[in-house]
C-alpha positions as CSV (number, residue, x, y, z in Angstrom):
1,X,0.0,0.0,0.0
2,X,1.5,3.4,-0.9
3,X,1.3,6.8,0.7
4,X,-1.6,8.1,-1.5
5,X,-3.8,4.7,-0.6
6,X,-2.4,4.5,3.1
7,X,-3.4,8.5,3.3
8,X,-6.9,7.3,2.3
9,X,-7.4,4.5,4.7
10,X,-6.0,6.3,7.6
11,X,-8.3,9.0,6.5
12,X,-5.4,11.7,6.6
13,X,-5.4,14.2,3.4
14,X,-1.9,14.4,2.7
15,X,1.7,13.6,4.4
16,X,4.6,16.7,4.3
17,X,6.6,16.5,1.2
18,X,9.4,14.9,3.5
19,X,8.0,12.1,4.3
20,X,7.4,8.8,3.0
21,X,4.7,5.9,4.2
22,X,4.1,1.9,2.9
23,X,2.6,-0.4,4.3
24,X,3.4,-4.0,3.6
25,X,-0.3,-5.4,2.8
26,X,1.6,-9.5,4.1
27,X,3.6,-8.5,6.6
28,X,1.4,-5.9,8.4
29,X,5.1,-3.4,8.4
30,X,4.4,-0.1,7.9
31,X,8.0,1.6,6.9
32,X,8.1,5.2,7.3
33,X,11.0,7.2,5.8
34,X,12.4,10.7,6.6
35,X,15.2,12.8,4.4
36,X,18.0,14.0,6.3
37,X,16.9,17.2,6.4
38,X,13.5,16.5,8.0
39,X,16.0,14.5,10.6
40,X,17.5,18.1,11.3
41,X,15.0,20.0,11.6
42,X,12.6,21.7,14.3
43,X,10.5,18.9,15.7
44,X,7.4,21.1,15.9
45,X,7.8,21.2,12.3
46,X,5.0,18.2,10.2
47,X,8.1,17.1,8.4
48,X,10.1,16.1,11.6
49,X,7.1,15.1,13.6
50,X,7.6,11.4,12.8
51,X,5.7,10.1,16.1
52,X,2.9,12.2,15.4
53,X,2.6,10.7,12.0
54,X,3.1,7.1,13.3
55,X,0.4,7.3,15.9
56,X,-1.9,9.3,12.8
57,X,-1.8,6.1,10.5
58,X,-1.1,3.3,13.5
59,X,-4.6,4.1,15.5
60,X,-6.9,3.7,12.8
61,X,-4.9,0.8,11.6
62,X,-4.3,-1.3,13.9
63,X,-6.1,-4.5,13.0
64,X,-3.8,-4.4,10.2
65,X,-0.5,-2.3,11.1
66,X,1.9,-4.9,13.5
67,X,5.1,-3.3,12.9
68,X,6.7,0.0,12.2
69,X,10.1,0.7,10.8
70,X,11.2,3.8,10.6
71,X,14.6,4.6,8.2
72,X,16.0,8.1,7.9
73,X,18.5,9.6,5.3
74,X,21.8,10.3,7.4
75,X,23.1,13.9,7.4
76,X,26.9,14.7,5.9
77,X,26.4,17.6,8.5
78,X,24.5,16.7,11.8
79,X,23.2,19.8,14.7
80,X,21.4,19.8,17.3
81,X,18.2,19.2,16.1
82,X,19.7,15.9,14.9
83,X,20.7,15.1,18.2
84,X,17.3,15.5,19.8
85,X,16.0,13.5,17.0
86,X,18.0,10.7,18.3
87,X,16.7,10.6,21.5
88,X,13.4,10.5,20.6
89,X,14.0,7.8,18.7
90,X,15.4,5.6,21.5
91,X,12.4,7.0,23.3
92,X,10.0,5.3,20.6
93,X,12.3,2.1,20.9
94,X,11.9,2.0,24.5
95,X,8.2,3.0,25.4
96,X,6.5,1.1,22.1
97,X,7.4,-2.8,21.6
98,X,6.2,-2.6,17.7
99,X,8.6,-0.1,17.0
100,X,12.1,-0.4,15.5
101,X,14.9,1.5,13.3
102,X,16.3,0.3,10.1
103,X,19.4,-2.0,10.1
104,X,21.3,1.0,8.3
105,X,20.7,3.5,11.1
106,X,21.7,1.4,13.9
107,X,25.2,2.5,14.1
108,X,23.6,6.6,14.4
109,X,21.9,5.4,17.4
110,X,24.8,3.5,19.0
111,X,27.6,6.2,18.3
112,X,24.9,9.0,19.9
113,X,24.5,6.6,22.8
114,X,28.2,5.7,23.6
115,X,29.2,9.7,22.9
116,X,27.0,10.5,26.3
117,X,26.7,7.5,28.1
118,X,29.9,8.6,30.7
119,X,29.1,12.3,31.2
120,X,26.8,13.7,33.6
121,X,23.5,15.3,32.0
122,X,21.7,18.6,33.4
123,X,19.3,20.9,32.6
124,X,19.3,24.3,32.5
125,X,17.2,26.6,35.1
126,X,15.1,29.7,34.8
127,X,17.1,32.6,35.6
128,X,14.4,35.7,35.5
129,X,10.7,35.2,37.0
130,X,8.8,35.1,33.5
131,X,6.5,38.0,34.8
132,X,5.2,40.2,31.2
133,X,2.9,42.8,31.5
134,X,2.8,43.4,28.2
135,X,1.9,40.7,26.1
136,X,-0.6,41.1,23.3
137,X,-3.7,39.3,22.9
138,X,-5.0,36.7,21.2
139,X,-1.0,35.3,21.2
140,X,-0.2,31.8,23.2
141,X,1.7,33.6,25.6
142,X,-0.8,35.6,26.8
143,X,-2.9,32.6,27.1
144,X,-0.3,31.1,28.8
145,X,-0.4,33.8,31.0
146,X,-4.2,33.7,31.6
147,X,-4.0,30.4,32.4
148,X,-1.7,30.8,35.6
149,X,-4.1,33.6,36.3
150,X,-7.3,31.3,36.1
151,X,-6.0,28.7,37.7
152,X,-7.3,25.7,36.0
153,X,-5.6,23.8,34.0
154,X,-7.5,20.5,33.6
155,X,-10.8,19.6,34.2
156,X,-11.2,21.3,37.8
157,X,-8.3,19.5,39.1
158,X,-6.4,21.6,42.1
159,X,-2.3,21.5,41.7
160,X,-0.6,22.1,44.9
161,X,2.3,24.2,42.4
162,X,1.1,25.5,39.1
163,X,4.0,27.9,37.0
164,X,5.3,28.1,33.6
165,X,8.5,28.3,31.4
166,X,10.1,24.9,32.7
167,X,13.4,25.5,30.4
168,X,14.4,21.8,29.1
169,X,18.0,22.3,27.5
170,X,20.4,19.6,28.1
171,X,24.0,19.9,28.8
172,X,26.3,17.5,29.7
173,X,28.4,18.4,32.4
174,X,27.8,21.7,33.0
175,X,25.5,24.6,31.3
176,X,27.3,26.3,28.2
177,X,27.2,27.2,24.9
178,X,29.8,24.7,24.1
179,X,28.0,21.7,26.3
180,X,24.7,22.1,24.7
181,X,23.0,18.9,23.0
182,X,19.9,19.8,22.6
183,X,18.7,23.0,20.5
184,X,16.6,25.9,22.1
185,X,19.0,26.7,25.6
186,X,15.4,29.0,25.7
187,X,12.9,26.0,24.9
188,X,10.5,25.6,28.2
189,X,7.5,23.6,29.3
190,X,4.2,25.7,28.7
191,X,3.0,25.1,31.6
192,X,3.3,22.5,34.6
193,X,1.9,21.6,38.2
194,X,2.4,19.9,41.3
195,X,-0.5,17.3,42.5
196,X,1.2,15.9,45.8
197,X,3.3,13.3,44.2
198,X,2.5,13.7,40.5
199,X,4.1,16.1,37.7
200,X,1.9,17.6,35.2
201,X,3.0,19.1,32.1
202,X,0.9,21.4,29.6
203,X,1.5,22.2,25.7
204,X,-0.1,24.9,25.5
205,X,-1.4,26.0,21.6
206,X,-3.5,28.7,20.0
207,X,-4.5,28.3,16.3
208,X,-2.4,25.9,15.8
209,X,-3.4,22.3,14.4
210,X,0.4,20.9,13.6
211,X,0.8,17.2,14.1
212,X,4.1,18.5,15.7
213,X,1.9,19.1,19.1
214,X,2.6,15.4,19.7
215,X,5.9,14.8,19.2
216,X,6.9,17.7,21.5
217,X,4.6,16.5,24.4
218,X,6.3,13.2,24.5
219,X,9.6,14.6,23.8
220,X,8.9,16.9,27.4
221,X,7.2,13.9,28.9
222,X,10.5,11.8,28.0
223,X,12.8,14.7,29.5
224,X,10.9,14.4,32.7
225,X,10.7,10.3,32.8
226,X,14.8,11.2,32.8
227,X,14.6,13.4,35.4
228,X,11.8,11.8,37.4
229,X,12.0,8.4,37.3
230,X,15.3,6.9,35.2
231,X,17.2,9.7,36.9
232,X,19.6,10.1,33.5
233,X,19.5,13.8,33.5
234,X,19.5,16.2,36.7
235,X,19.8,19.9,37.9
236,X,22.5,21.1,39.4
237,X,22.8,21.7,43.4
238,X,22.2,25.0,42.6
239,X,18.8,24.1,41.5
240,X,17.5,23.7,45.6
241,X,17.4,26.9,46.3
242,X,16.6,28.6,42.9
243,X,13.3,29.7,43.9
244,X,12.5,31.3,40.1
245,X,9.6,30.1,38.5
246,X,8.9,27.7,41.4
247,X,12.2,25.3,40.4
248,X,12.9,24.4,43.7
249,X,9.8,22.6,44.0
250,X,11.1,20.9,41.0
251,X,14.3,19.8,42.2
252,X,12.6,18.3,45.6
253,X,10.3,16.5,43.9
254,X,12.8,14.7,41.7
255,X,15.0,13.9,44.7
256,X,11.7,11.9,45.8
257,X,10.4,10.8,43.2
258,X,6.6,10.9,41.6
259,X,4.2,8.2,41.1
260,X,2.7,9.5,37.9
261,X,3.8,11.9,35.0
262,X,1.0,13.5,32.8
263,X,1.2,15.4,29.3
264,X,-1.7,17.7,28.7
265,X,-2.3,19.1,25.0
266,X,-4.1,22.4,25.8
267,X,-5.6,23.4,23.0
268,X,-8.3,25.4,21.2
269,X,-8.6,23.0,18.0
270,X,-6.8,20.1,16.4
271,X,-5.2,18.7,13.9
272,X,-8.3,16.6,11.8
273,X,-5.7,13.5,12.7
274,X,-5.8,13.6,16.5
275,X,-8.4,12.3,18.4
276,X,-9.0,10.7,21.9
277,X,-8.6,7.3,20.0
278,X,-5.3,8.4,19.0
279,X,-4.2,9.6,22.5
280,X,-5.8,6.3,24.0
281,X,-4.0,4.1,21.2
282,X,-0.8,5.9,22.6
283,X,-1.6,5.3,26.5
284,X,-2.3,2.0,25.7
285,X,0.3,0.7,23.7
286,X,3.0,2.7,26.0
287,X,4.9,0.4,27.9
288,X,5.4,2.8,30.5
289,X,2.2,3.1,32.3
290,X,2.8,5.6,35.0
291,X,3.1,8.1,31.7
292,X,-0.5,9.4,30.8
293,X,-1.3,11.4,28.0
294,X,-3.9,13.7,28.0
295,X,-6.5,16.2,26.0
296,X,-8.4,19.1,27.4
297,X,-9.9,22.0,24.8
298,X,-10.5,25.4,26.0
299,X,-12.3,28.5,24.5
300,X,-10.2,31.2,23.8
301,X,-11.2,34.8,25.2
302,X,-10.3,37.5,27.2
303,X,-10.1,34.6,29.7
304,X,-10.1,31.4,29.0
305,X,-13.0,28.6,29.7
306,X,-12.1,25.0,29.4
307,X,-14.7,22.6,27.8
């Protein structure tokens, strides 16, 4: 089955130019292919967004999807994006059973494996309080804003901590320029609470129906499995009394450790692919079960008014 009749039966009207979708009618193997310079690009882009694709075709297929393969074109010339593109493909490895890589880009995901696998791996912390007076409406950071404001978040639930602007840049070692290994040293968590011993996270959108929305959930979720529960990646001490943004709360929770982690798509509309089947096909299928995903649609105003 080829991308124009797999696009039909998964009901999605077309895939980005740089990507590429068969499905092996026998074997049930849906291969998905990405150029190299979809593999090095911004994840948020629908080119990059590879999970968000695989879970568009997979949900509605899955009497007759049993495998996925995903191959990429390697880059002569690799950056950061790249990098964080190679986590989240270990990431896919690790939380979904059916998924795997192609024999030819094993040796990528080795080499990026071996390069941090003996350096210490930390996160970068908010240095200013995030306060803006002067954000203009109708933009997602003044929703963002109007959300801390409101106080809700999810469906009447009451956090213990809500705050926004969790930065996720990783580091090994130290924080620098020259130790970065992710992209965006200024890329942050929407939003996020405290529910005694769970850690809530919120991407937050406004007009914007991207398949993208996906991939970065799970990439934050996947930062904070690594802080919260695999304990890979860390602040450092510095991070216990950095009261900014509410960090410090952070940093004592992940010395103790949370029982459950949940990603929350706050959003006005969505992409005509994603669904609650989708998101339960993910939560379902994810072999970590104390990861939730999560939907919860608001009306956009002057304030905001979930639904």
């Amino acid at each position: 089955m080829d991308s124009k009749e797999l696009r039909k039966k998964a009901q999605i009207s077309r895939f980005p130019k740089d990507l590429d979708a068969i499905l092996n009618d026998e074997s049930g193997i849906l291969e998905i292919h990405i150029n190299n310079q979809a593999a090095c690009a911004n994840m948020q882009g629908d080119s990059s967004a590879f999970e968000g694709w695989i879970f568009c075709i997979y949900a509605p297929l899955s009497d007759i999807i049993k495998k996925v393969i995903l191959r990429w074109t390697i880059p002569n010339e690799t950056n950061l994006h790249y990098n964080r593109f190679l986590y989240r493909v270990i990431k896919m490895q690790k939380h979904f059973k059916w998924f795997s890589i192609a024999e030819e880009n094993v040796q990528e995901i080795t080499a990026f494996q071996n390069r941090y696998k003996d350096v210490k791996l930390v996160l970068n912390q908010p240095s200013i309080t995030g306060k803006q007076t002067d954000l203009k409406e109708k933009t997602e950071a003044f929703f963002e804003r109007v959300f801390l404001e409101e106080k809700q978040l999810y469906k009447g639930i009451q956090f213990d901590t809500i705050n926004n602007q969790l930065p996720v840049g990783l580091f090994f070692n130290s924080v620098s320029k020259s130790s970065s290994i992710f992209p965006g040293n200024k890329g942050a968590i929407d939003l996020w609470g405290i529910r005694k011993d769970e850690f809530w996270i919120f991407e937050l959108k406004f007009e914007n129906r991207k398949v993208g929305i996906l991939s970065e959930i799970l990439f934050y979720l996947w930062m904070m499995e690594d802080l919260f529960f695999t304990r890979k990646i860390g602040y450092d001490p510095s991070g216990k009394t950095n009261t900014f943004r509410d960090l410090n709360q952070v940093y004592d929770l992940a010395q103790k450790g949370i029982s459950k982690l949940y990603g929350v798509l706050l959003v006005d509309q969505f992409h005509a692919c994603l669904n609650d089947n989708v998101i339960d096909f993910i939560n379902r299928e994810n072999q970590e079960s104390r990861i939730k995903l999560k939907i919860q649609l608001y009306r956009p105003h002057v304030t905001v008014k979930l639904l």
